[in-house]
C-alpha positions as CSV (number, residue, x, y, z in Angstrom):
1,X,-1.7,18.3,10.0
2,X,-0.6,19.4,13.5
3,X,2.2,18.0,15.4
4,X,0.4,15.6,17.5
5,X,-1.5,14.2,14.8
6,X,2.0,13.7,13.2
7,X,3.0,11.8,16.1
8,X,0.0,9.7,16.6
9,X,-0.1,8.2,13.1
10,X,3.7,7.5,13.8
11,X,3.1,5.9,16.7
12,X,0.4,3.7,14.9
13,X,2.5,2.5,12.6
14,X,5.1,1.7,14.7
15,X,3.0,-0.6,17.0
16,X,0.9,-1.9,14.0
17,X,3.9,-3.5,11.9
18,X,7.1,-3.0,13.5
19,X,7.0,-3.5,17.3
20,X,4.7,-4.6,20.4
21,X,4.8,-4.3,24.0
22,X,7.4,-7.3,24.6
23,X,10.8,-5.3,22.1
24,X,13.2,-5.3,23.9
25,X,14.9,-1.8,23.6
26,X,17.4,-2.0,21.1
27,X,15.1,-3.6,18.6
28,X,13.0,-1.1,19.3
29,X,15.5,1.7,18.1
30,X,16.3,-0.1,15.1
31,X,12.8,-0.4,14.3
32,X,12.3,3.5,14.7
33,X,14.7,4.1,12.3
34,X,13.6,2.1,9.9
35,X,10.0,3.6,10.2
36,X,11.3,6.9,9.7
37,X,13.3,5.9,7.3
38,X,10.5,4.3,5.3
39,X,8.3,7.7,5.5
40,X,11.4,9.4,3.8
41,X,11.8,7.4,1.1
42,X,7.5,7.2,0.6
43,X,7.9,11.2,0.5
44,X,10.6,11.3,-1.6
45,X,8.7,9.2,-4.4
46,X,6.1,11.2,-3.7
47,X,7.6,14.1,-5.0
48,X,9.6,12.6,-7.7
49,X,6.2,11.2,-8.9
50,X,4.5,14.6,-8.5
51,X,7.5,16.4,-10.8
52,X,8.0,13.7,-13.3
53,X,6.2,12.8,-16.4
54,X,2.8,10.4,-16.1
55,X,3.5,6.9,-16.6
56,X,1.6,5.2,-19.4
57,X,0.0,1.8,-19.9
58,X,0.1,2.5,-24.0
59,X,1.5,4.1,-26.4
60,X,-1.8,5.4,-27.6
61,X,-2.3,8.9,-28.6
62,X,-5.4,9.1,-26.8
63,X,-3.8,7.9,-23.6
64,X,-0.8,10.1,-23.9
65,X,-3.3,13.4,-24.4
66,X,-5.3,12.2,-21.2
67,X,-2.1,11.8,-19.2
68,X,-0.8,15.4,-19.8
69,X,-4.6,16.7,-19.1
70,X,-5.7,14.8,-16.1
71,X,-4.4,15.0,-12.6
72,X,-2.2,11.7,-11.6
73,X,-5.3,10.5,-9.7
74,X,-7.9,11.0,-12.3
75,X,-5.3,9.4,-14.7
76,X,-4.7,6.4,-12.4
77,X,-8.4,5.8,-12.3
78,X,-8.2,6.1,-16.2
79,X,-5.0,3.2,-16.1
80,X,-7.6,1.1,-14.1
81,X,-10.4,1.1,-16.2
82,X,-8.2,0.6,-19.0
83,X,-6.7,-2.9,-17.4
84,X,-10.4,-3.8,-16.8
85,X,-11.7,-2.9,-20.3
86,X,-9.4,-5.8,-21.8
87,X,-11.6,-7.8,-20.0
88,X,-14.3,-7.4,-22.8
89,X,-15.1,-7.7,-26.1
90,X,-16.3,-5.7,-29.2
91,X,-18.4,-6.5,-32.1
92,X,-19.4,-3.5,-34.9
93,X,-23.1,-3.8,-35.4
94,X,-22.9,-0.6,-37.8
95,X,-21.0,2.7,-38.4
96,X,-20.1,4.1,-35.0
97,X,-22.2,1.5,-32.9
98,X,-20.6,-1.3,-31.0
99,X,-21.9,-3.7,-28.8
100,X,-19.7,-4.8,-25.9
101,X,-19.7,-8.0,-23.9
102,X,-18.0,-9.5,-20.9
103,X,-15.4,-12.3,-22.5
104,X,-13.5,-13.7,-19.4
105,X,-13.9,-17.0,-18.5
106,X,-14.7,-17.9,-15.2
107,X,-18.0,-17.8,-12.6
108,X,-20.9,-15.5,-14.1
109,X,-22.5,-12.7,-12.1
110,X,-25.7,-10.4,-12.9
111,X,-24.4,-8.7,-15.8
112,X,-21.9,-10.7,-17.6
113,X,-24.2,-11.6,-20.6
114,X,-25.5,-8.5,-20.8
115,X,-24.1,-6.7,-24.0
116,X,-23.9,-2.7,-23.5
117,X,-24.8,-0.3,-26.8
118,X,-21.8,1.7,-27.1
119,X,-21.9,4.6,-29.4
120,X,-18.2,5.8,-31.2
121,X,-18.4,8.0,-33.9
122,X,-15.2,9.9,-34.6
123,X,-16.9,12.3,-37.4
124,X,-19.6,13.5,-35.3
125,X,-17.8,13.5,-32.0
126,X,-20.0,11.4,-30.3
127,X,-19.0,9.2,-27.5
128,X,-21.6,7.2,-24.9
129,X,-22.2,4.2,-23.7
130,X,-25.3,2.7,-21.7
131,X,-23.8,2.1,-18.2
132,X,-24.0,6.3,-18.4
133,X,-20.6,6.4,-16.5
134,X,-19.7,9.2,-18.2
135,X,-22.8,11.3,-17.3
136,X,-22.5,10.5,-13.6
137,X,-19.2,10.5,-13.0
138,X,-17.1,12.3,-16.2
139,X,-15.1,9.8,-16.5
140,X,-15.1,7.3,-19.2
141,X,-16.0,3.7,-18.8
142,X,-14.2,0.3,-19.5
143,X,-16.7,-0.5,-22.3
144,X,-15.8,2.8,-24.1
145,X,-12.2,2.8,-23.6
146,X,-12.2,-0.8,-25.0
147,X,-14.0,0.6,-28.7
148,X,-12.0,3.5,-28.5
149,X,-8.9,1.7,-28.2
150,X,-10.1,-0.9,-31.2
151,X,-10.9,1.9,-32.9
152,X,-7.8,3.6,-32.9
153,X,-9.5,7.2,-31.9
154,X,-6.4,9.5,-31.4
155,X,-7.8,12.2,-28.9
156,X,-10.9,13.0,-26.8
157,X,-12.8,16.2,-27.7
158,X,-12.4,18.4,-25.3
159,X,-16.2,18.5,-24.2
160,X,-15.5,15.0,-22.5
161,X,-13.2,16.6,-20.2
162,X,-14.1,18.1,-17.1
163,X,-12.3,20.8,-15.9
164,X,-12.4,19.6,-12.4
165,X,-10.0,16.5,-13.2
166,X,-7.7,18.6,-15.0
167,X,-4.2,19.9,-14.1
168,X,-5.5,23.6,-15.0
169,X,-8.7,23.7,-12.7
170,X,-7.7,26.2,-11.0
171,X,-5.5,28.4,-13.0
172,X,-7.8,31.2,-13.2
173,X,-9.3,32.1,-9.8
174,X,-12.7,32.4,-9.3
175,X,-14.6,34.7,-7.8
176,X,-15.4,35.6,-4.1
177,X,-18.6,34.0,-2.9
178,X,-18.4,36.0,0.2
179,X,-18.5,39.6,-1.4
180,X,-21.6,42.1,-2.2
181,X,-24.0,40.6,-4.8
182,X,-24.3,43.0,-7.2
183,X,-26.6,43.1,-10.2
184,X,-26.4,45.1,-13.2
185,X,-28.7,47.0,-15.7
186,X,-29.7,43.7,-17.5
187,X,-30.1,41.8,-14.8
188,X,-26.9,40.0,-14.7
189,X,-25.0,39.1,-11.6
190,X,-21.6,40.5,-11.3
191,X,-20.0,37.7,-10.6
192,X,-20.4,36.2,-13.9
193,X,-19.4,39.2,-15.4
194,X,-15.8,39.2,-12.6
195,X,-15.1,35.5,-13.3
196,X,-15.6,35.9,-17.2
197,X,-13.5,39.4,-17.3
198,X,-10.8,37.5,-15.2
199,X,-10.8,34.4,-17.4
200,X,-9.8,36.6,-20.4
201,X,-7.2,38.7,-18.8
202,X,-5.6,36.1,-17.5
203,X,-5.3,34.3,-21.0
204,X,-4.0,37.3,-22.3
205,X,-1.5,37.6,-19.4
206,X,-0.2,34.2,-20.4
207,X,0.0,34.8,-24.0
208,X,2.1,37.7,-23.1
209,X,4.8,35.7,-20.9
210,X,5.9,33.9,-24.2
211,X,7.9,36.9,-25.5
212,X,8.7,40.4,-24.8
213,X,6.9,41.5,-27.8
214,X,3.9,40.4,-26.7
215,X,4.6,41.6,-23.2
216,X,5.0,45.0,-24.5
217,X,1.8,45.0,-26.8
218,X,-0.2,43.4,-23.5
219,X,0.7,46.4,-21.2
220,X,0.1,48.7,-24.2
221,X,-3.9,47.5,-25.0
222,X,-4.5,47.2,-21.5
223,X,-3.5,50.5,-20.5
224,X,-5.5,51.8,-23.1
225,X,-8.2,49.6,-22.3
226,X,-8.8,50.6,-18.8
227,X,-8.2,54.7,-19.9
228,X,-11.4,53.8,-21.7
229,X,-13.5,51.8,-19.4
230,X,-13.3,54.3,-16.3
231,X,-15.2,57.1,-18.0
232,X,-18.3,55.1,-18.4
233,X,-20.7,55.6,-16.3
234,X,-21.3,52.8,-13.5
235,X,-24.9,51.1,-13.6
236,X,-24.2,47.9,-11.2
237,X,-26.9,47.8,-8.6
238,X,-25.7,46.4,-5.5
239,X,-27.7,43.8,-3.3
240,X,-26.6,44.0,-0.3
241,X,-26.1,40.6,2.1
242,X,-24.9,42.1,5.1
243,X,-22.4,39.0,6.0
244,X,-20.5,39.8,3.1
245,X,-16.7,41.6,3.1
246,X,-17.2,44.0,0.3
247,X,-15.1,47.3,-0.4
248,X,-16.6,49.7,2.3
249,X,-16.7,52.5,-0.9
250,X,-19.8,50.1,-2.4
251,X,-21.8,50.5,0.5
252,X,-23.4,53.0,2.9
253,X,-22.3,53.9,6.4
254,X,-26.2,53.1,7.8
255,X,-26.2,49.3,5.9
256,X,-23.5,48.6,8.4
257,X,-24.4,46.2,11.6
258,X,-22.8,44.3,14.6
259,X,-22.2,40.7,13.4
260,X,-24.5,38.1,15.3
261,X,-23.1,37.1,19.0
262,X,-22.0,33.3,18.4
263,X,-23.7,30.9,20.9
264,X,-20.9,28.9,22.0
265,X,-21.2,26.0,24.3
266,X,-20.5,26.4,28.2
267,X,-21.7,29.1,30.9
268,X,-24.6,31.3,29.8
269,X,-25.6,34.5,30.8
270,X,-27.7,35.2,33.9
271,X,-30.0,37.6,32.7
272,X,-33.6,36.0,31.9
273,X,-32.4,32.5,32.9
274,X,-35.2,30.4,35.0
275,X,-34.1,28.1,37.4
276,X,-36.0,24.7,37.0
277,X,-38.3,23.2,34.1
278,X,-40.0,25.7,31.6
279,X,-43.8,25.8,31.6
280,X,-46.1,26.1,34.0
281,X,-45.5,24.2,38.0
282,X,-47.5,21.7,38.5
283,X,-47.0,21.5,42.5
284,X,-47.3,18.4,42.9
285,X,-44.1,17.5,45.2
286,X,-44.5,18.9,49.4
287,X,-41.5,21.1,50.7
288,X,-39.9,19.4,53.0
289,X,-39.4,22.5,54.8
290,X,-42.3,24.8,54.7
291,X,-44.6,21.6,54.2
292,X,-46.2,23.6,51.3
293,X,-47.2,22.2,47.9
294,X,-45.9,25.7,46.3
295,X,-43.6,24.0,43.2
296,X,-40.2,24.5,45.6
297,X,-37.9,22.6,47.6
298,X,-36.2,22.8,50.7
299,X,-33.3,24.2,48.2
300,X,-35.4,27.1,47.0
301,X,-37.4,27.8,50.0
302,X,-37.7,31.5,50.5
303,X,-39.8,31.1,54.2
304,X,-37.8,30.6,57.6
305,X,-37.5,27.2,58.9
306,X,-39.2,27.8,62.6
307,X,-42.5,30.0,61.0
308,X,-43.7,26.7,60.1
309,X,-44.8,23.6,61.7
310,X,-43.9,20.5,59.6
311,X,-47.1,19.2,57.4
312,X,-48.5,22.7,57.7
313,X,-50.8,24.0,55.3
């Protein structure tokens, strides 16, 4: 965020709830400060929030697994569904299937008879319902979390969490979609291959933090690891995309090019430009100068004024 885009939003929530054009001066200083004071305090509870453990509805095993897995808003939307799945309730039709129903009282709307199939078997590891909330979205529904509560499941397989609402999504980082696409002998891409290499190395670089023994044994295989990989001969194919920012080494000196001129907006160049509609003149408009019917004006007449008699031909 820039610095006037930092005063702008300030200065929209000043005149929104705190002043208006008829505060009188003073009031409007003691206003300020209480809108600065305001954002401090929000961004102090933001980071206090951000640093301090996730605050749970439950006491459930299952909520306090999802709470150190999922990001505080993935979890939040997890508390929400969770308030809202109380709203229904559960009756076992056999072993692992449940049917669920809205139970609140109150006015009806387009689906509060309807009785969802909910599937929750803990020995098979088996979790849908039939809203397919889970499919679209990876998050669980209300109608699941209600049978899973009743149900007293302690913990989510870990094939119903998406790595994208987890706290680790980005632990291991991924590889450059910009670079060379290279393909090897078998005909897979490298950047599988870079991603699944990094995955691994980095796992064993975090195993290794936990003592110095297994810091020392890390370096050790490694070391010995990469003695042995650099004597094999390369067979990686590269396929050149000649946008990419690859090591220079990978390529020729002749697959080099300029990049493309960008066409920014404003003056254009001279050169080739036509002055006037494309396509072909229709000449259907008289110089006012020349009296011709040529497809010019008196702007862009190239003939002298006195060579020519008005309404000549």
């Amino acid at each position: 965020m820039t610095s006037t885009q930092r005063s702008e939003s300030t200065n929209r929530i000043a005149k929104r709830n705190h002043i208006d054009p008829t505060t009188p001066l003073h009031l409007f200083a003691r206003k300020m400060f209480q809108v600065l004071q305001g954002r401090k305090e929000a961004e102090a509870r933001e980071t206090m929030e951000s640093q301090a453990r996730p605050k749970t509805v439950t006491n459930y095993p299952l909520e306090h697994q999802l709470s150190r897995i999922y990001t505080r808003a993935v979890f939040r939307k997890y508390k929400e569904a969770y308030v809202y799945g109380t709203s229904f309730l559960t009756k076992k039709v056999c072993a692992g299937r449940f049917l669920v129903v809205y139970g609140r009282d109150g006015p009806t709307f387009s689906w509060s008879q309807h009785e969802f199939k909910v599937v929750c078997d803990e020995e098979k590891e088996e979790y849908k319902c039939e809203c397919k909330q889970w499919e679209h979205t990876g998050l669980l529904c209300p109608h699941l979390i209600i049978v899973m509560t009743n149900e007293q499941i302690q913990k989510l397989p870990s094939k119903y969490v998406y790595r994208r609402y987890t706290r680790n999504a980005r632990i291991d980082p991924p590889y450059d979609r910009n670079d060379t696409l290279q393909v090897g002998a078998d005909g897979t891409s490298n950047s599988g291959k870079h991603l699944n290499m990094l995955r691994l190395a980095y796992a064993c670089v975090r195993a290794g933090d936990r003592s110095t023994v297994g810091y020392e044994r890390v370096i050790h295989v490694m070391t010995e690891l990469r003695d042995q990989v650099e004597v094999l001969p390369p067979d990686v194919i590269p396929v050149f995309d000649y946008g990419g920012c690859s090591d220079p080494a990978d390529r020729e000196i002749d697959n080099f090019k300029a990049p493309p001129i960008a066409k920014t907006k404003g003056c254009r160049s001279e050169e080739g430009r036509r002055i006037g509609a494309p396509g072909p003149k229709k000449c259907t408009r008289r110089c006012s100068n020349c009296g011709l019917m040529a497809g010019h004006n008196r702007a862009s007449c190239k003939k002298r004024t006195e060579s020519f008699a008005v309404g000549g031909s």
